[in-house]
C-alpha positions as CSV (number, residue, x, y, z in Angstrom):
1,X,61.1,56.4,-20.3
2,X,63.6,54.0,-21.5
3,X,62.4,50.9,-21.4
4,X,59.5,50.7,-23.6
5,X,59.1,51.4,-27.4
6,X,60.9,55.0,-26.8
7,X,64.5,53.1,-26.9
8,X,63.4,52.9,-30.8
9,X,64.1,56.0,-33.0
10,X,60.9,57.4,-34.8
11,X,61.8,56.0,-38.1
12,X,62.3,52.5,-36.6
13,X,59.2,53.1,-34.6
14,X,57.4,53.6,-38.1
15,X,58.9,50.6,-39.4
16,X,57.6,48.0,-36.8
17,X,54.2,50.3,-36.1
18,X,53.5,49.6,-39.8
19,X,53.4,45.7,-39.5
20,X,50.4,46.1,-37.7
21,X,49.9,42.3,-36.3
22,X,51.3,39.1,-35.5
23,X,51.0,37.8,-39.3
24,X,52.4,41.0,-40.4
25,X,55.3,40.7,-38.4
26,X,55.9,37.6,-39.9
27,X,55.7,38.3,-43.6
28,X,58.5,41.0,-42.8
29,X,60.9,37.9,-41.0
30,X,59.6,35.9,-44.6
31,X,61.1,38.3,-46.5
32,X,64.1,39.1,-44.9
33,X,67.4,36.9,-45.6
34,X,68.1,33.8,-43.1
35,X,71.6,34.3,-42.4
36,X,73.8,31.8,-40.3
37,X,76.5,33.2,-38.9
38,X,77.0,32.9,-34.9
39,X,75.2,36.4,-34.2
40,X,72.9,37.6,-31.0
41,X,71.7,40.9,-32.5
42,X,69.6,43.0,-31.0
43,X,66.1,44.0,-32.9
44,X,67.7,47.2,-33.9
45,X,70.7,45.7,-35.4
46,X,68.7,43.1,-37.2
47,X,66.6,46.1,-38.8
48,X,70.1,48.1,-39.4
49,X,71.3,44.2,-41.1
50,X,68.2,43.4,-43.0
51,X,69.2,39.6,-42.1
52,X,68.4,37.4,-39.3
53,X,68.8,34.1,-38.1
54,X,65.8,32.1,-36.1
55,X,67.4,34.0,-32.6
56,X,67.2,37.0,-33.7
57,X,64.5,36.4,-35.3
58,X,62.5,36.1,-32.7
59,X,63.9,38.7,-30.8
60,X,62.7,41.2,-33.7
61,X,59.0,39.6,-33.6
62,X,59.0,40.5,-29.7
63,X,60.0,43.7,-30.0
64,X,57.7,44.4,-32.9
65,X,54.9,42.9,-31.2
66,X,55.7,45.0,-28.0
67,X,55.4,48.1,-30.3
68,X,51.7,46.6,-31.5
69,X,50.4,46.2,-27.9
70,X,51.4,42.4,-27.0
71,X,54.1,41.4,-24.3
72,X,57.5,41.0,-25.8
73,X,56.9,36.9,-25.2
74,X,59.1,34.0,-26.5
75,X,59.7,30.9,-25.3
76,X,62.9,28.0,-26.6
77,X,61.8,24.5,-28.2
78,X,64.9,22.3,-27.3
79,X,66.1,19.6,-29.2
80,X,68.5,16.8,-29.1
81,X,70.9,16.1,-31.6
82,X,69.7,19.7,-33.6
83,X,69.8,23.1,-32.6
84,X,67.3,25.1,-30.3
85,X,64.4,27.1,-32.0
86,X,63.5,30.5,-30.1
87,X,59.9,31.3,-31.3
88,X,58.0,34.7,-30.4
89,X,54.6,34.1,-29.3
90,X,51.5,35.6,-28.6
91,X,47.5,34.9,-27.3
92,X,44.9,36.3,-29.0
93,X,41.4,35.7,-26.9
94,X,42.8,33.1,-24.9
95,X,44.4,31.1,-27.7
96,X,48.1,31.0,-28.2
97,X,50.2,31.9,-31.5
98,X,53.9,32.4,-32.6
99,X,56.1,34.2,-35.0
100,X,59.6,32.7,-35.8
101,X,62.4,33.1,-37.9
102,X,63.4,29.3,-39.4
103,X,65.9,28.2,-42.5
104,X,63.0,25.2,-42.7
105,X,59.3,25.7,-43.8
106,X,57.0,24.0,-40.8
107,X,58.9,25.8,-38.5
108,X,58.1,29.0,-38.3
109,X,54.1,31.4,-38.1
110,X,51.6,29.8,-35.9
111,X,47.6,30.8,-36.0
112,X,46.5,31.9,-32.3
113,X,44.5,28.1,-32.0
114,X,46.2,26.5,-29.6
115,X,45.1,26.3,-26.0
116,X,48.5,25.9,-24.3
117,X,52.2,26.3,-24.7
118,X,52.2,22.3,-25.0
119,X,50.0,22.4,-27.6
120,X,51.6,24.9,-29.7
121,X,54.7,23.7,-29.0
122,X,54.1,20.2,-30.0
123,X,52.7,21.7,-33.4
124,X,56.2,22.2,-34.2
125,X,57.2,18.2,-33.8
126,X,56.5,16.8,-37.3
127,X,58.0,19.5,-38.8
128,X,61.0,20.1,-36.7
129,X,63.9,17.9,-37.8
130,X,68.4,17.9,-38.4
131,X,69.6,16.7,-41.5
132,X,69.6,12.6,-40.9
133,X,65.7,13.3,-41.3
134,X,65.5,12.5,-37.2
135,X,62.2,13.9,-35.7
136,X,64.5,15.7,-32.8
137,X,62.6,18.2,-30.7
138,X,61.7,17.1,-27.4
139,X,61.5,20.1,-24.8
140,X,59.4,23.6,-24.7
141,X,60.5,26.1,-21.8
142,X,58.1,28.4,-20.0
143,X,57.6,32.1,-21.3
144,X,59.6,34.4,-21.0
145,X,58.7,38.3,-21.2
146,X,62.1,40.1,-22.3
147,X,61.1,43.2,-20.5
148,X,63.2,41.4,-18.0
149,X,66.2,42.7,-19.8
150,X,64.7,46.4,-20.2
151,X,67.6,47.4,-18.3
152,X,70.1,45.4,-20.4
153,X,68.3,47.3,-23.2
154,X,67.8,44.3,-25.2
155,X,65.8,45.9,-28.7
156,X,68.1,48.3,-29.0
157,X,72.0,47.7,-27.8
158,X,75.0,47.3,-30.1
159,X,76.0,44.6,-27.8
160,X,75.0,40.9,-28.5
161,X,72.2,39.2,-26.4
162,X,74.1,36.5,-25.2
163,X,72.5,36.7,-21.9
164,X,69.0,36.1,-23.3
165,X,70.2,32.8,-25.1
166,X,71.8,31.6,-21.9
167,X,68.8,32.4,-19.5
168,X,66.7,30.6,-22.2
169,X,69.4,27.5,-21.8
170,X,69.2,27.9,-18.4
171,X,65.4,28.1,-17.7
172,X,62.6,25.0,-16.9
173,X,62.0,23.1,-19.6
174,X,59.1,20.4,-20.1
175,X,59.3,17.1,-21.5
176,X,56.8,16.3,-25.1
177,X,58.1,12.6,-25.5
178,X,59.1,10.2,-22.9
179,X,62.3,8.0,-24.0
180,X,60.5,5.3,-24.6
181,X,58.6,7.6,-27.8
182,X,61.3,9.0,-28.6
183,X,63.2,5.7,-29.0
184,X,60.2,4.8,-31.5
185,X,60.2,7.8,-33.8
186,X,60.5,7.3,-37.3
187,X,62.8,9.0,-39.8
188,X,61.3,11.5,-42.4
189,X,59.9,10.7,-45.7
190,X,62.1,11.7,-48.4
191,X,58.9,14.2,-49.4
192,X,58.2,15.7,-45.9
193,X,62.2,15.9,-45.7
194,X,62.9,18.3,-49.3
195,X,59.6,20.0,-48.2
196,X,60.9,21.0,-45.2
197,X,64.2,22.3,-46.8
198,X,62.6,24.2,-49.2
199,X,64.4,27.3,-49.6
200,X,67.1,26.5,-47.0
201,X,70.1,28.7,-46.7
202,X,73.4,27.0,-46.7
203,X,77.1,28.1,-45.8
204,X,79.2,28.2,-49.1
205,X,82.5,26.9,-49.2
């Protein structure tokens, strides 16, 4: 079969078998380098790179939870005036989670509490900001399971996955603020703001 966990090589098998859960799976995207160069890699590539932006981050956390026994979920948290966040995420006895790769703190493991994609997605709103400290998310899409792209052999190809970041552009999304809240957001403390940044990887000159 070649699309399931067999596209993997045994040793990379080992690797993603050995992180056991969703909270595993993030502790390995903790520790691995935030890079930000304009990259799609695939899971394998990522594991080859040791180095992953919040994209390809999340495509990693699918794939590994795939290999654990969960759907290969993620859905896109869009913002205005910021980038997009691609989160992997997963339900644990009804409850929803996510694993994510993020260059800021709030935005990234979620514990399987919440009862809805709304309501996990709007856990990331406090925390999810651009650099003139504006609160700035304001869409979630609908899940999407990558096994869709099997055929494109998404964990695995030495191609870019460019086609998973434009169908998640492309896809319904759903409103968490009207205009009219959005027009009444507040800026970020100057404490929640160097919180948030803690850590942050930045492009040197």
């Amino acid at each position: 079969m070649r699309n399931g966990n067999s596209d993997f090589s045994p040793a990379e098998l080992r690797k993603l078998r050995s992180l056991k859960d969703p909270h595993g799976i993030q502790r390995f995207l903790d520790d691995m380098p935030y890079h930000l160069a304009d990259t799609a890699w695939s899971p394998r590539h990522v594991l080859r790179e040791d180095t992953a932006h919040c994209f390809e981050g999340a495509m990693l956390a699918a794939a590994a939870l795939r290999v654990n026994g969960y759907p290969p979920l993620v859905f896109d948290l869009e913002a205005e005036k910021d980038t997009d966040h691609v989160v992997a995420i997963y339900r644990t006895n009804g409850h929803w989670g996510a694993v994510a790769k993020s260059n800021y703190t709030g935005c990234r493991y979620r514990e399987p509490v919440y009862r809805s994609l709304r309501e996990l997605a709007l856990s990331y709103f406090d925390v999810y900001f651009n650099l003139r400290r504006e609160r700035s998310l304001r869409r979630f899409s609908r899940p999407v399971n990558l096994a869709r792209f099997d055929a494109r052999e998404w964990m695995t190809t030495d191609k870019p996955l460019w086609f998973v970041a434009e169908y998640l552009f492309d896809i319904r999304h759903y409103p968490l603020v009207t205009p009219a809240m959005a027009k009444r957001l507040h800026r970020l403390d100057d404490r929640s703001f160097r919180a948030g940044c803690l850590g942050r990887a930045e492009k040197t000159v």
